[in-house]
N, C-alpha and C positions, 0 to 999 in steps of 0.2 A: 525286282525292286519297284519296278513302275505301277504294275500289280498289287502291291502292297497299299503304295500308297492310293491307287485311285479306289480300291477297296477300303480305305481310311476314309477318303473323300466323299465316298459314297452313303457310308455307315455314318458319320457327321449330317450331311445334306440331310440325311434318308430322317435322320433324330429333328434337325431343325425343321425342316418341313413339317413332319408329324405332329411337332407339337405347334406350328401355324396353323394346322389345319384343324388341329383340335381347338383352337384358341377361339379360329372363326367361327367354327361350328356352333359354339357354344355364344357366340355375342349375335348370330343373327335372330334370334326371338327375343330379346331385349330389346335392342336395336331397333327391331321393326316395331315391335311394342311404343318404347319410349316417344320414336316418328311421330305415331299417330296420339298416343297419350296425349302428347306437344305438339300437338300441330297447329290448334288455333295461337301457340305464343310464338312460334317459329316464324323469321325473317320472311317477308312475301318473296325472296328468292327462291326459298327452299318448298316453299308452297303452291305458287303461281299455275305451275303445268298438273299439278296434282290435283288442286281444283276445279281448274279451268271449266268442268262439266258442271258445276254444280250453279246454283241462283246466286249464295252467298258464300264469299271467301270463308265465314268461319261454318264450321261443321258441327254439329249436334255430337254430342257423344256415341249415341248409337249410330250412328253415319260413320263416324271414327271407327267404331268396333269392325260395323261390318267392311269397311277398306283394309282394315287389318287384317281380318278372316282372309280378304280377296288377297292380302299381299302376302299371308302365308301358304298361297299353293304353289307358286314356285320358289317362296321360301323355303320350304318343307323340303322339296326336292335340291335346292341347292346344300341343305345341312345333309339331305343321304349321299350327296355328291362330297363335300367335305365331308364326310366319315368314312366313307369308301380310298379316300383319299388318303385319309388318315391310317388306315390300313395295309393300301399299300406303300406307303413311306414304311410305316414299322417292321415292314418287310427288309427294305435296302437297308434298315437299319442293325437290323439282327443280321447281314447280308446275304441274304438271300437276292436271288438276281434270275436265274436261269429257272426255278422251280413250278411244280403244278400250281402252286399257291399266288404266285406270282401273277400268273399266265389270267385266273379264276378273278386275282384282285385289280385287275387291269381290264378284265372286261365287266367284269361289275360299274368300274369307272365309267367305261364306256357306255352302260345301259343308263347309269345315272344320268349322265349328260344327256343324254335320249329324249329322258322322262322330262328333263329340267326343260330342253326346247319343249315340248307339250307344253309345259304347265305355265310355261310362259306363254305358250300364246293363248293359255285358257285363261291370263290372269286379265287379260285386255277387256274382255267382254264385262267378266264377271267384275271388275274395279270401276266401270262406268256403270253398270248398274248401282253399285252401294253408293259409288259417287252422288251418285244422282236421286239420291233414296227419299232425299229431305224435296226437292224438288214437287212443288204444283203440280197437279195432275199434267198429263199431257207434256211434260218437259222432263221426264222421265226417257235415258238413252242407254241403246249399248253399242257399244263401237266395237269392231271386227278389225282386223290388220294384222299382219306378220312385217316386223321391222329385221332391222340388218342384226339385233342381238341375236336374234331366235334363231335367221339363217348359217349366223357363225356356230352356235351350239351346235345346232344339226350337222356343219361340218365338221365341226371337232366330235362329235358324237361317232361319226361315221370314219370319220380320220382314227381314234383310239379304237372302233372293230378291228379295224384293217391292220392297226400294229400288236394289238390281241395275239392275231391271226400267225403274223409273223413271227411273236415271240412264242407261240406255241410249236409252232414249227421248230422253232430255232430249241425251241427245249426237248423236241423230240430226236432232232438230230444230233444233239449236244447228248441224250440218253442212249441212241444207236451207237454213237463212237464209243460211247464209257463202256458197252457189254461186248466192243468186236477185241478180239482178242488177233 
């Protein structure tokens, strides 16, 4: 009975998550679009840190574009991360739990993440460069740094291998009892 129902509980989560994850997927190029579209009408809170590199708080259009280009490389990478994600929710949702498919869509998660620490720390360089596009000769920067986001991804990146790892295992053993007789 307890089975039953955490198997209900799962197949439910496994459905609403999925379609969270497809929801975001689909708002982060909008989203980062509309940011920069609006950026010069946008509250100086929501602006302040995003400029800070530039001469002048408002930004030229094509300055906008190319921050946008820059803020979609690890945008890009966070929508394969929600789609992979989205994947394996569809999975617990159909329940599936223990299977090859499982094992394949859980380490894909894992690579996502990977890719997403990269492209976040590639996003630093390349957003002070466009940042800085409209800038005077000579006041042109690009700034280098790894923050505590990119070191958390790389742990969770690293953290999702290792339980990869585990549930493959756990799916090999769980196929070894099923064939002993």
């Amino acid at each position: 009975m307890e089975t039953v129902n955490n198997l209900d509980n799962i197949r439910r989560q496994g459905w609403l998550l999925e379609t969270a994850s497809l929801a975001a997927a689909l708002s982060v190029v909008p989203l980062t679009a509309l940011y920069w579209a609006f950026f010069n009408s946008l509250p100086d809170d929501m602006t302040r840190q995003a400029a800070a590199l530039a001469v002048q708080p408002e930004l030229p259009g094509w300055v906008r574009l190319l921050c946008f280009v820059a803020a979609m490389v690890p945008g890009a990478a966070l929508l394969v991360v929600l789609l992979r994600l989205r994947r394996l929710f569809a999975l617990y949702k159909e329940g599936s739990i223990f299977s090859l498919a499982n094992v394949l869509a859980f380490r894909s998660v894992a690579r996502a993440l990977l890719a997403w620490a990269v492209c976040s720390i590639l996003f630093t360089p390349l957003f002070s460069l466009a940042v800085t596009a409209a800038n005077p000769p000579g006041r042109h920067m690009i700034s280098l740094g790894v923050g505590s986001t990119e070191v958390v991804l790389v742990f969770l990146a690293i953290l999702a291998l290792v339980i990869g790892r585990v549930m493959d295992e756990a799916r090999r053993l769980d196929e070894d009892a099923a064939l002993t007789v």
